[in-house]
N, C-alpha and C positions, 0 to 999 in steps of 0.2 A: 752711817745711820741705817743703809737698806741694811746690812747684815743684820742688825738688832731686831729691826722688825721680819725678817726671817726667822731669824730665832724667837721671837716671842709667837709668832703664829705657830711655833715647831711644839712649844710649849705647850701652846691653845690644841694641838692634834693631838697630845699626850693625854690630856685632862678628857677632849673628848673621847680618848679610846679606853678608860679607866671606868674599869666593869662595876664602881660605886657610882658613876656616873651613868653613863648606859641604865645600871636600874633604875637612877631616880627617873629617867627618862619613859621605862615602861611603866613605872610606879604613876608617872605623873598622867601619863594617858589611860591607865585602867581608875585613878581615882578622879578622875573628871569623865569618865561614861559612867562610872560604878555610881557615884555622888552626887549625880549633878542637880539634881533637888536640896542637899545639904548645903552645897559651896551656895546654888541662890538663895537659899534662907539664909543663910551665913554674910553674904555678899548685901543682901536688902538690911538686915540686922547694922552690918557694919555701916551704909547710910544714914540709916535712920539715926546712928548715933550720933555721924558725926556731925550731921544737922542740928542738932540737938543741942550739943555741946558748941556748934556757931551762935546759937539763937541764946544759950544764955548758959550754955557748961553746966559745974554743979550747981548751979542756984535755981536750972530749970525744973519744974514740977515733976514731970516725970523722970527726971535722971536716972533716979531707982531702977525703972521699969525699962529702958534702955538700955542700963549697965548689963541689969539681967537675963536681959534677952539675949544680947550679942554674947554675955560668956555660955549660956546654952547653948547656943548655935555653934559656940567655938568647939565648946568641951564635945557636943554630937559629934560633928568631923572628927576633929584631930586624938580622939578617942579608939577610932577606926583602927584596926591593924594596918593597911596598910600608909596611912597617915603618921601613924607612932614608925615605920619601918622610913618613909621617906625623910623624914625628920631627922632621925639618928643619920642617915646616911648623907644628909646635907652636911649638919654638924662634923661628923669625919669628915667632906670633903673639904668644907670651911677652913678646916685646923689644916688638912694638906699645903694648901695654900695657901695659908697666916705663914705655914713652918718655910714652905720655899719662898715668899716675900721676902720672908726676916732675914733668911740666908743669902739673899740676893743682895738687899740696902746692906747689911754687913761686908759682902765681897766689894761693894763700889764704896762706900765708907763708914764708919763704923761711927761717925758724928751726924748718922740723918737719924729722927727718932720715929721708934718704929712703936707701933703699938703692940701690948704685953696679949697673953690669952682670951681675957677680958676685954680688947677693947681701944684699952687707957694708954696711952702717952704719957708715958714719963715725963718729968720735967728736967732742965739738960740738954746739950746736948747742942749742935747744929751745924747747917753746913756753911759757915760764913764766920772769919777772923776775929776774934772779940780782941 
């Protein structure tokens, strides 16, 4: 069992040394001094809603004026260049990692269900004798 966990920390040194990673890492500390007025309008916005949505969801009066708010605030941010750049490179790093998951539960058995691109779990499939 220690080997395994040697090797998945061996794994975890890899990921951190993967120059898609490392940028999101610069990326992630120039758009939180570059931004930080946006992410708190953004951050207050995403409270406010989801109070909102406690206190009585769609049927509350202003929901309108809440939905609208927080997608303004979203679309400001994540509009950003460097917002659209850490994004994309999450997403690649994401699928890195779905792709070695998938290849891993495969090498230890080919009856554990692993989720597709998306997500989703197949139905099928499992690690126990039917």
């Amino acid at each position: 069992m220690t080997e395994i966990i040697i090797q998945a920390y061996q794994v975890l040194d890899e990921i951190l040394k993967d120059q898609n990673y490392i940028e999101m890492k610069t990326l992630n500390q120039e758009i939180s001094k570059k931004y930080d007025h946006e992410i708190n309008v953004f951050n207050q916005a995403k409270e406010s809603y989801t109070q909102m949505m406690q206190d009585g969801g769609t049927y509350h009066p202003d929901f309108k004026k809440y939905s609208n708010l927080l997608s303004d605030t979203k679309r400001k941010l994540y509009e950003t260049e460097e917002m659209k750049r850490y994004v994309l490179l999450e997403k690649t790093l994401q699928t890195e990692i779905n792709a070695f998951l998938a290849e891993l539960t495969e090498v230890v058995s080919s009856h554990i269900k692993t989720p597709d691109v998306f997500g989703i779990i197949k139905k099928g499939g499992s690690c126990h004798v039917r």
